[in-house]
C-alpha positions as CSV (number, residue, x, y, z in Angstrom):
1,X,78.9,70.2,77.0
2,X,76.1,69.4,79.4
3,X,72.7,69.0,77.5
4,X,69.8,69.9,79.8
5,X,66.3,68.2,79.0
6,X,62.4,68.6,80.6
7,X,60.1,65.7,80.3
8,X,56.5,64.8,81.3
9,X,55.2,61.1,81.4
10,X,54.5,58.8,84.1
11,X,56.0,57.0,86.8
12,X,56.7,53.7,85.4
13,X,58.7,51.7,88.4
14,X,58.3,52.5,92.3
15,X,61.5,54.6,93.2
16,X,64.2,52.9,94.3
17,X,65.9,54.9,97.3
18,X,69.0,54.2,99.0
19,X,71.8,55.6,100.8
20,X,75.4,54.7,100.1
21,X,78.1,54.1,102.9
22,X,79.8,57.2,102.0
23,X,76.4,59.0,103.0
24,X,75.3,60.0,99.7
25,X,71.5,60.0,99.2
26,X,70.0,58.3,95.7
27,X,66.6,57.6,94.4
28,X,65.7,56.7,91.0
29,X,62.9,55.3,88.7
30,X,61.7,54.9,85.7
31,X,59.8,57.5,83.4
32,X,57.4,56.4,80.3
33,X,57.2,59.6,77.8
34,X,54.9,58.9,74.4
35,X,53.7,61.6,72.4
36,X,50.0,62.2,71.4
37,X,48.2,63.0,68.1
38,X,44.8,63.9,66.9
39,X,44.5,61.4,63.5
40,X,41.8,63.3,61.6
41,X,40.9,60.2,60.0
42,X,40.1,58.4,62.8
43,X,38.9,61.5,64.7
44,X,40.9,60.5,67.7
45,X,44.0,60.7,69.9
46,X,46.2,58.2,69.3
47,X,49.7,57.5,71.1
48,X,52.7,57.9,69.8
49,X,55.5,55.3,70.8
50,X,57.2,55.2,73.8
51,X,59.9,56.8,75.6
52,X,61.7,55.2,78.1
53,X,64.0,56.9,80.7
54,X,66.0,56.0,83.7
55,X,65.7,59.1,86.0
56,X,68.5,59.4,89.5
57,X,67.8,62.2,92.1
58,X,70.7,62.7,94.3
59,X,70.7,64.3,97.9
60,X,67.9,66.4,99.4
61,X,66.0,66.0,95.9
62,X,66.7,62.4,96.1
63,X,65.0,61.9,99.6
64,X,62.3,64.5,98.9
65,X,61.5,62.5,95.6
66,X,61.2,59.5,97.5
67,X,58.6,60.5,99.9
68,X,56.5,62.8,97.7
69,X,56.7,60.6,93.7
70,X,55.1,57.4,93.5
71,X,54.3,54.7,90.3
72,X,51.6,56.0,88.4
73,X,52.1,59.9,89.3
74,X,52.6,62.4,85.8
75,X,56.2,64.2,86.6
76,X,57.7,67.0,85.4
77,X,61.3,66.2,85.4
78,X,64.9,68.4,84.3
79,X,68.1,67.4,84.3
80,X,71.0,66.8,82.1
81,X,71.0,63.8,79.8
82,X,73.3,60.9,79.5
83,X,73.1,58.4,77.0
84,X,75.0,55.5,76.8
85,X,75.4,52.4,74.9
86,X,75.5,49.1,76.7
87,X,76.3,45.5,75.5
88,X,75.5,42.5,77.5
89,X,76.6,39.0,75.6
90,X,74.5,38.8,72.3
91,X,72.6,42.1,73.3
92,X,73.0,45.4,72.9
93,X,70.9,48.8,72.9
94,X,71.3,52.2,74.7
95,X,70.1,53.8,78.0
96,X,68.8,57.7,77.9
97,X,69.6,58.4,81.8
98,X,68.5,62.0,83.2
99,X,70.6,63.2,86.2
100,X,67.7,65.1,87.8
101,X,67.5,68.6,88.7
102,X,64.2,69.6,89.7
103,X,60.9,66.9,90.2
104,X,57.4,68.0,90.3
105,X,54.1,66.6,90.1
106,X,52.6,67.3,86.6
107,X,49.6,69.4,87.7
108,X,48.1,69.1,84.3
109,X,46.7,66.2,85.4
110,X,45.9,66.8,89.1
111,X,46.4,69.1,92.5
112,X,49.6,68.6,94.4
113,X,50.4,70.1,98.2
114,X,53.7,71.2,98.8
115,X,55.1,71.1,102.1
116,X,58.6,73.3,102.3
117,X,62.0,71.5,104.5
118,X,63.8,74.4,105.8
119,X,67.3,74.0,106.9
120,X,68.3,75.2,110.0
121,X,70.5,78.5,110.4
122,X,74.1,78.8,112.0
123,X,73.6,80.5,115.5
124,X,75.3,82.9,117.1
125,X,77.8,81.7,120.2
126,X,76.2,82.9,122.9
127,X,79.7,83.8,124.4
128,X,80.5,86.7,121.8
129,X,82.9,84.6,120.1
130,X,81.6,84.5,117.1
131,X,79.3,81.6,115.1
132,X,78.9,78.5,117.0
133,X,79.7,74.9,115.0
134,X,76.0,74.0,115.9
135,X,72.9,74.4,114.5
136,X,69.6,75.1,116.4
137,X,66.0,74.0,115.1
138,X,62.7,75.7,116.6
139,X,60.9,74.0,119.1
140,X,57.1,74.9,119.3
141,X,57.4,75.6,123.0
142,X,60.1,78.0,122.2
143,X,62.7,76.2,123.4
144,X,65.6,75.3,120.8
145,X,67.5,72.0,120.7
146,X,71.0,71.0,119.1
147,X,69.7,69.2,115.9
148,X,73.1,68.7,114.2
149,X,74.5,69.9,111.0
150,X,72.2,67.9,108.8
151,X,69.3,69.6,110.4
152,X,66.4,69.6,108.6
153,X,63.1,71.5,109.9
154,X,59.8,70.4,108.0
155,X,57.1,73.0,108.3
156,X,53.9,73.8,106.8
157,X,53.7,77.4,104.9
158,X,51.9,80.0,106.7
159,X,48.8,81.5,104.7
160,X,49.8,84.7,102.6
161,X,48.2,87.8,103.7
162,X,46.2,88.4,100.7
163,X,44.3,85.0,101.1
164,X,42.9,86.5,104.3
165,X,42.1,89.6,102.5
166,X,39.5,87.5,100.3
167,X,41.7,88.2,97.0
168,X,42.0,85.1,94.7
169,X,45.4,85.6,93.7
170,X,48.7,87.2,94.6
171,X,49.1,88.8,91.5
């Protein structure tokens, strides 16, 4: 049974990116989660304790997350949960890990902009045979180049058509 889990908190530790030799894109940090109260005899918010959890991003969310989260930052994180008990000579505990699914800023506490990668279609073989093995990015000129099957196109969204129309929301 896979247990799936969303938590907010902050961005304890800088993430930690790397790439593996077999190719395989991994970033992780750490995510501090306390609760909050209002004590009525105190007439303030006080903190709860603290959560601790070891969050891992693998792939395109792995190297997304490592250009867009940074320490301090309030996440949104979901993923499924992993807990395991470790021993390490006269020291033991356990490790709540979250193998991330989706990473946002917490906008709760402040304004994000989202940039969207687009990844690059199959073309058509200009032959008639059928698909070609390549893929083909946009150039602004209008020309198109051989980018590769890994391909990745970063653009910025056009405005929607109702922001020009003066309305306030697309709804």
């Amino acid at each position: 049974m896979t247990d799936i889990i969303t938590l907010t908190g902050l961005v304890a530790t800088s993430p930690r990116h790397i790439v593996t030799s077999e190719g395989l894109t991994i970033t992780s940090f750490r995510l501090a989660s306390n609760q909050r109260r209002f004590d009525r005899t105190q007439n303030s918010w006080v903190d709860g304790d603290t959560n601790w959890y070891t969050i891992t991003a693998f792939r395109q969310l792995g190297t997304h997350v490592a250009s867009s989260v940074e320490k301090g930052q309030r996440v949104i994180v979901t993923g499924r949960v992993r807990i395991r008990d470790w021993e390490s000579g006269e020291k033991s505990g356990t490790t709540i890990e979250i193998d991330a699914e989706s990473i946002g800023h917490d906008l709760t506490w402040g304004r994000a902009t989202f940039t969207r990668s687009v990844i690059a279609a199959k073309s058509e073989s200009t032959d008639g045979a059928g698909t070609a093995d390549s893929f083909e990015t946009a150039d602004p000129s209008g020309a198109t180049a051989d980018a590769g099957p890994a391909a990745v196109l970063e653009t910025d969204e056009v405005e929607p058509a109702f922001a020009a129309s003066g309305a306030s929301t697309p709804f």
